[in-house]
Backbone as a chain_set.jsonl record, in Angstrom:
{"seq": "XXXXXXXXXXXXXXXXXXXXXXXXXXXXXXXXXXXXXXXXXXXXXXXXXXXXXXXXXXXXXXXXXXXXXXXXXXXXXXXXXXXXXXXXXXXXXXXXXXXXXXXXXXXXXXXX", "coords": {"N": [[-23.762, 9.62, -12.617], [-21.73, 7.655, -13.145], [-19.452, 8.75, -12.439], [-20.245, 9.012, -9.634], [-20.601, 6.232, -8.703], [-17.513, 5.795, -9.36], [-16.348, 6.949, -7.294], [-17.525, 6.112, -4.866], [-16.866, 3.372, -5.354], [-13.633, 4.179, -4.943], [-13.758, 4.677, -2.49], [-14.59, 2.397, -0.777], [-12.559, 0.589, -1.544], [-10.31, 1.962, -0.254], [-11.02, 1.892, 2.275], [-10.85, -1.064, 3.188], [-8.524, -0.91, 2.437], [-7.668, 0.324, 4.819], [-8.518, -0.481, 6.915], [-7.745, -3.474, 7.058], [-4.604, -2.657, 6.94], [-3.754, -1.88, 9.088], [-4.276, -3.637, 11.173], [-2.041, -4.856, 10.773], [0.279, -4.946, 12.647], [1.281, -5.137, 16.493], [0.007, -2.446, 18.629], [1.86, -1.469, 19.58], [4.119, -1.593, 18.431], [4.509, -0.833, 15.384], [2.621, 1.806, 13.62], [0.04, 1.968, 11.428], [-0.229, 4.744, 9.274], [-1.182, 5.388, 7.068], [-2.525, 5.638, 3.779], [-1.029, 6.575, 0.211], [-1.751, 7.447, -3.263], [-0.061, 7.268, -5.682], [1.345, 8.649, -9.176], [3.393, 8.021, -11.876], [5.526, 9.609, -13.469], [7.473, 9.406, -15.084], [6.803, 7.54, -16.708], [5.225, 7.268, -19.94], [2.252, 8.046, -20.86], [1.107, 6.422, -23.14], [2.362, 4.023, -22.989], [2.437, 0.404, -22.086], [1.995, -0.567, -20.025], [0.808, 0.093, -16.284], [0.901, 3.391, -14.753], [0.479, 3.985, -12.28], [0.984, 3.509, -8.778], [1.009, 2.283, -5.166], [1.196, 3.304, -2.076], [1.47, 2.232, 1.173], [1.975, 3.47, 4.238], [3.838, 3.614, 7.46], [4.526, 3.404, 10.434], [7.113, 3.333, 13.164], [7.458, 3.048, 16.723], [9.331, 3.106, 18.377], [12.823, 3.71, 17.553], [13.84, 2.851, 14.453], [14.036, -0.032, 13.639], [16.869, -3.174, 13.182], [18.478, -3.342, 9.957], [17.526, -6.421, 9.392], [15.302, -7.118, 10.728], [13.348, -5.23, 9.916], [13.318, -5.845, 7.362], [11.667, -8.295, 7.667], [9.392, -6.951, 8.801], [8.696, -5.625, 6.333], [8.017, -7.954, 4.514], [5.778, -9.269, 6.218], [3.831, -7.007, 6.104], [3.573, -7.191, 3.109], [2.736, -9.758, 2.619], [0.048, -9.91, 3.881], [-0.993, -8.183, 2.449], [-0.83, -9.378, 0.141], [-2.457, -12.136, 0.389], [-4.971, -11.023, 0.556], [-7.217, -11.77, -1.437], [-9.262, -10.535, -2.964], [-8.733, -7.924, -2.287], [-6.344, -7.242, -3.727], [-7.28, -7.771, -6.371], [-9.281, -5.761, -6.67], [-7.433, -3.692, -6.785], [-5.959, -4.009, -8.585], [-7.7, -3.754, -10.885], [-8.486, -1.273, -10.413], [-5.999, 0.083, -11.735], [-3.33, -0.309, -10.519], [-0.674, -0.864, -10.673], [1.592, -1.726, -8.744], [2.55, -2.488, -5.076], [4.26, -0.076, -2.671], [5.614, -0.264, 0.04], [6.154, 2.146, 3.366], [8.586, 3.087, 5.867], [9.295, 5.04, 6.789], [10.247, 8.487, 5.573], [12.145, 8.739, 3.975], [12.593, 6.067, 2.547], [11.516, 3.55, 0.253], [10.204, -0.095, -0.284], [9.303, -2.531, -2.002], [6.669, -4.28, -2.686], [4.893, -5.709, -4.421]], "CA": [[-23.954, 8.3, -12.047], [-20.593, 6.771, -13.257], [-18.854, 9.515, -11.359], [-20.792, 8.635, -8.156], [-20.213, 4.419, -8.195], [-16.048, 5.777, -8.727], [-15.944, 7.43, -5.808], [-18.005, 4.962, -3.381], [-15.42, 2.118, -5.217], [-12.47, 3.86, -4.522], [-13.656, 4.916, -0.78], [-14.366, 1.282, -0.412], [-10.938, -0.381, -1.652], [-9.172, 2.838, 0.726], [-11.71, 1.212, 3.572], [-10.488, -2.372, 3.21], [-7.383, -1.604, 3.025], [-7.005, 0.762, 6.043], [-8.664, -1.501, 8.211], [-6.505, -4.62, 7.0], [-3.54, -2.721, 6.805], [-3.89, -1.23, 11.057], [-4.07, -4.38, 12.043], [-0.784, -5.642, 10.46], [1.412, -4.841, 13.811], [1.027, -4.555, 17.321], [0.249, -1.516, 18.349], [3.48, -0.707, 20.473], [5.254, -2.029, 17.256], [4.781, 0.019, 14.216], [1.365, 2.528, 13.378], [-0.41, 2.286, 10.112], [-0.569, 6.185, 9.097], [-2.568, 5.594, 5.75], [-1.579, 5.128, 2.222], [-0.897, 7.157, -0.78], [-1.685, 6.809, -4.454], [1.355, 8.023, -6.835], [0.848, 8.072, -10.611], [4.401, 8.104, -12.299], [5.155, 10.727, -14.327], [7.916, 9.348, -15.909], [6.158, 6.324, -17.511], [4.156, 7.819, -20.964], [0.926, 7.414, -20.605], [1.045, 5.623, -24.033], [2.605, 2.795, -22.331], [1.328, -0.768, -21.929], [2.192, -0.922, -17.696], [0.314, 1.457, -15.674], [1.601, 4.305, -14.311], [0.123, 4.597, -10.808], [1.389, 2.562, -7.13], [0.071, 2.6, -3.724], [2.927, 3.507, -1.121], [1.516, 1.79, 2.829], [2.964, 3.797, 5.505], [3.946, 2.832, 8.906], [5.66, 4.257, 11.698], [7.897, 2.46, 14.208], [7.004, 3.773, 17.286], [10.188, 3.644, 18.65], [13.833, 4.114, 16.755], [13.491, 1.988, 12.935], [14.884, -1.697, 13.832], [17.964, -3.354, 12.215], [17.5, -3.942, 8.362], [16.733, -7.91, 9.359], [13.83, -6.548, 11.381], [12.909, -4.093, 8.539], [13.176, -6.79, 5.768], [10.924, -8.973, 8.256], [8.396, -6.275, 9.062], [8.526, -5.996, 5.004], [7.699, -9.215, 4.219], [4.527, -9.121, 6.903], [2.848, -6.074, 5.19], [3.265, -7.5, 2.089], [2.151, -11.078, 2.768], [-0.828, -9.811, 4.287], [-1.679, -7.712, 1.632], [-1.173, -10.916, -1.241], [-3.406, -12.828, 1.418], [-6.451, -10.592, 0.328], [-7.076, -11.581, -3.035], [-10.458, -9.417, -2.966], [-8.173, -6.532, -2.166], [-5.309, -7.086, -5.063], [-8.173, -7.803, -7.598], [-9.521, -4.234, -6.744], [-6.349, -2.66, -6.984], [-5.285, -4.05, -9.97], [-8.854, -3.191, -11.854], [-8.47, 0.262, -10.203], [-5.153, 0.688, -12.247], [-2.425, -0.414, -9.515], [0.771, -2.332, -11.112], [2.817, -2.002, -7.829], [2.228, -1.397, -3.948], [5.403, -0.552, -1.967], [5.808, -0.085, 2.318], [7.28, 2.844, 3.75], [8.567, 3.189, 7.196], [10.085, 6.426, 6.876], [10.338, 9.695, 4.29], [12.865, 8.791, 2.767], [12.458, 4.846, 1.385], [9.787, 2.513, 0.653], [10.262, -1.519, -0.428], [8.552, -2.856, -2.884], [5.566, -5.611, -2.584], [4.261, -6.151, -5.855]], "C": [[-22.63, 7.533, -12.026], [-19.868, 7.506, -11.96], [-18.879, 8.959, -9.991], [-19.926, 6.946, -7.954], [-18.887, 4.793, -8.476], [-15.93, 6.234, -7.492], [-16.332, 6.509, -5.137], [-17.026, 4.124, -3.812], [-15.065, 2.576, -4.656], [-12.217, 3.723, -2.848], [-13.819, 3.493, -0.545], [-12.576, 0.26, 0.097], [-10.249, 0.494, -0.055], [-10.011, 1.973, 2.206], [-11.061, -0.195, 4.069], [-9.668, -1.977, 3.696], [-6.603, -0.45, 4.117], [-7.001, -0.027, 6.984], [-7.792, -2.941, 8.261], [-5.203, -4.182, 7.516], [-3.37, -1.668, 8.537], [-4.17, -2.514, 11.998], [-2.976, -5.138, 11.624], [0.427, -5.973, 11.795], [0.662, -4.436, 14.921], [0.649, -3.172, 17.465], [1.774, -0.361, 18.906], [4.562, -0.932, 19.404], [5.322, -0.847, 16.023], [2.953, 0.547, 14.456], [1.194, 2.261, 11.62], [-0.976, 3.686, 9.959], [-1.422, 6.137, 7.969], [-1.584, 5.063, 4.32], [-2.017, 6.444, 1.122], [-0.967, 6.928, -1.921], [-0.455, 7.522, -5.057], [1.52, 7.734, -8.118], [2.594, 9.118, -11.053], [4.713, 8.885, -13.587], [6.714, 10.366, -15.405], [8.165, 7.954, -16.69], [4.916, 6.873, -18.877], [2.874, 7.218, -20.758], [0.161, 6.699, -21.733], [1.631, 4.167, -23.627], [1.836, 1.54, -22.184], [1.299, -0.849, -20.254], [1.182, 0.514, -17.722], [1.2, 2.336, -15.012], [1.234, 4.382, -12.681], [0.734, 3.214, -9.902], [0.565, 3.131, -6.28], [1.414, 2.744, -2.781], [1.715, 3.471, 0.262], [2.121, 2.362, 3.298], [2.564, 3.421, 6.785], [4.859, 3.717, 9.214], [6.12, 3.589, 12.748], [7.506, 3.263, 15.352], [8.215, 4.166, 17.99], [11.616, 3.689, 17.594], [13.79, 2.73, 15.676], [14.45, 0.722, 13.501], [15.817, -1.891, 12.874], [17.41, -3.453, 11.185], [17.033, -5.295, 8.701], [15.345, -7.79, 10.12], [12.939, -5.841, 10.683], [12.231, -5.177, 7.971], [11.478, -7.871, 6.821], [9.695, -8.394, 8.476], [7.644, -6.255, 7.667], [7.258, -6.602, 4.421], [6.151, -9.51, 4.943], [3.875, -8.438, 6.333], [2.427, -6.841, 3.93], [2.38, -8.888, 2.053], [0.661, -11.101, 2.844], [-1.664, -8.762, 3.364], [-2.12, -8.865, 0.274], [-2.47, -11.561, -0.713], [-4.513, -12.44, 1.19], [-6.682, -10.397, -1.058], [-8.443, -10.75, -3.563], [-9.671, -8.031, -2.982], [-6.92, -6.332, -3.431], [-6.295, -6.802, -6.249], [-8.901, -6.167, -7.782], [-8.307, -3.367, -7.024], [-5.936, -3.004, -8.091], [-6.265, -3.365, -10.976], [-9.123, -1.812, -11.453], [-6.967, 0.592, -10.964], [-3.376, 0.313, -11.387], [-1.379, -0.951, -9.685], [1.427, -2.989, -9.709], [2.042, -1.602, -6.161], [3.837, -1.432, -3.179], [4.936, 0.31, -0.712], [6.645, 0.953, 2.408], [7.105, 2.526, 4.925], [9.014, 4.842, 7.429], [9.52, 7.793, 5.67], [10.982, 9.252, 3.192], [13.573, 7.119, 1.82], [11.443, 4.167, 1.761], [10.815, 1.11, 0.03], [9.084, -1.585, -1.496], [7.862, -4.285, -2.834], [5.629, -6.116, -4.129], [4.325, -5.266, -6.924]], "O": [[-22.359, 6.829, -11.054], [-19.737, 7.037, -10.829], [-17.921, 8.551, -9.335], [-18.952, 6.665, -7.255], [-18.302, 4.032, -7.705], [-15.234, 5.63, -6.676], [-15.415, 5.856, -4.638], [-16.154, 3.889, -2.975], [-15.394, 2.311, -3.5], [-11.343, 3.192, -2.164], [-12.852, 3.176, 0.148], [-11.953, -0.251, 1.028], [-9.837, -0.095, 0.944], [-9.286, 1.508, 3.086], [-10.799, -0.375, 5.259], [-9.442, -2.152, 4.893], [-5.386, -0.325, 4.256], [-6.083, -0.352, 7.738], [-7.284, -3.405, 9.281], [-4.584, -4.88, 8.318], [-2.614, -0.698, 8.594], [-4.267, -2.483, 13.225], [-2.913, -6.244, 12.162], [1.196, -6.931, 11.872], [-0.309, -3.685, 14.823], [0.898, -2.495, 16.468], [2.3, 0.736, 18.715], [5.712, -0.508, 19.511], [6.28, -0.08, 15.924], [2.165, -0.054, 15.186], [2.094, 2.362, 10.786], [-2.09, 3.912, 10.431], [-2.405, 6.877, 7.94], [-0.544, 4.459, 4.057], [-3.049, 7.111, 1.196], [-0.198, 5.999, -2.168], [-0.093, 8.558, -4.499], [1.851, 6.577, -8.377], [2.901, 10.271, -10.748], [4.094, 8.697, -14.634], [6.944, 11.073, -16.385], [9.199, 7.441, -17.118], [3.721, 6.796, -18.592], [2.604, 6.04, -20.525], [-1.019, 6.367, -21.615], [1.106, 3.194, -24.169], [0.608, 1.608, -22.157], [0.374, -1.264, -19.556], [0.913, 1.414, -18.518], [2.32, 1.915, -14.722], [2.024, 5.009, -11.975], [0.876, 2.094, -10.394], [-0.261, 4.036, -6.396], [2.497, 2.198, -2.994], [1.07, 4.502, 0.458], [3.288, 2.077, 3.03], [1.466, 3.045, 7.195], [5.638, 4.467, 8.626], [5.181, 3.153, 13.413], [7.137, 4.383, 14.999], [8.354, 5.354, 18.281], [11.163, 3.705, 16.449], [13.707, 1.613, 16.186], [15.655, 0.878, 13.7], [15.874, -1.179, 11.872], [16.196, -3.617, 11.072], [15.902, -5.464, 8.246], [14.414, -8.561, 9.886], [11.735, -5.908, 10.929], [11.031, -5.45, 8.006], [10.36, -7.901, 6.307], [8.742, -9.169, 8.392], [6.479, -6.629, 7.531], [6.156, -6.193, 4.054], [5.313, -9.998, 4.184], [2.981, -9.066, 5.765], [1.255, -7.114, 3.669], [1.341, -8.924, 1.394], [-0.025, -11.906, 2.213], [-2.863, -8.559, 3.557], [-3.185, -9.089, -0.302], [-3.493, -11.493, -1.394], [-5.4, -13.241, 1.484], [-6.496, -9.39, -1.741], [-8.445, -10.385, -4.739], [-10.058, -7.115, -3.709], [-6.722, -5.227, -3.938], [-6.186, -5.818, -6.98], [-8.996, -5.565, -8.851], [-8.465, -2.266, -7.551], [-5.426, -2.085, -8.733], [-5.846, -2.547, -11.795], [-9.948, -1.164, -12.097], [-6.701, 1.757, -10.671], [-2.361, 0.809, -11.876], [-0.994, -1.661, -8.756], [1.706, -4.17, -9.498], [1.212, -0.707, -6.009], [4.508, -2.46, -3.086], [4.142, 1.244, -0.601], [7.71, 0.97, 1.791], [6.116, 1.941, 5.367], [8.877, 5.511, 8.453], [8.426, 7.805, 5.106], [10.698, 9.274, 1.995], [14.458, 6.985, 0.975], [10.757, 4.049, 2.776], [12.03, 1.269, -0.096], [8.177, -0.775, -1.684], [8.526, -5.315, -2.943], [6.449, -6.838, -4.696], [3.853, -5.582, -8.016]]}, "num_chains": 1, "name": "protein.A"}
């Protein structure tokens, strides 16, 4: 039974926040591809912080904008994620310290 009500949560929270986070940008602007959990392996799991993040990805559709366009795109994801305090409050009581934005492979930004 416990088992069961984790799973429907977590598919919930992942529900929210696909559908929030696909309508963050046009769509000729950037794509919301999905999100990833990532539990940090080099944080002891005796620790008082949690170990796990959420990493948002996005995809530019055409070639990645200057960094002031970046930092600006940024700042939108994130805003709009603070903005849903139903959706932080789940992520934090699911374990979540941090969420950071990628646009790419090879860096993300950090929200929270």
């Amino acid at each position: 039974m416990a088992t069961a009500l984790l799973i429907v949560t977590g598919s919930a929270h992942g529900e929210n926040l696909d559908v929030l986070m696909s309508q963050v940008f046009p769509q000729e602007q950037a794509t919301y591809i999905g999100y990833e959990s990532v539990e940090r392996e080099d944080i002891p799991a005796s620790a008082a912080v949690e170990r796990k993040y959420l990493i948002v990805d996005f995809r530019f559709e055409a070639a990645q904008p200057p960094v002031e366009q970046l930092q600006v795109s940024v700042h939108k994801v994130c805003m709009t994620l603070l903005k849903d305090r139903d959706l932080i409050r789940q992520l934090s009581d699911s374990g979540y310290d941090m969420v950071a934005v990628a646009f790419d492979r090879r860096s993300q930004f950090d929200c929270l």
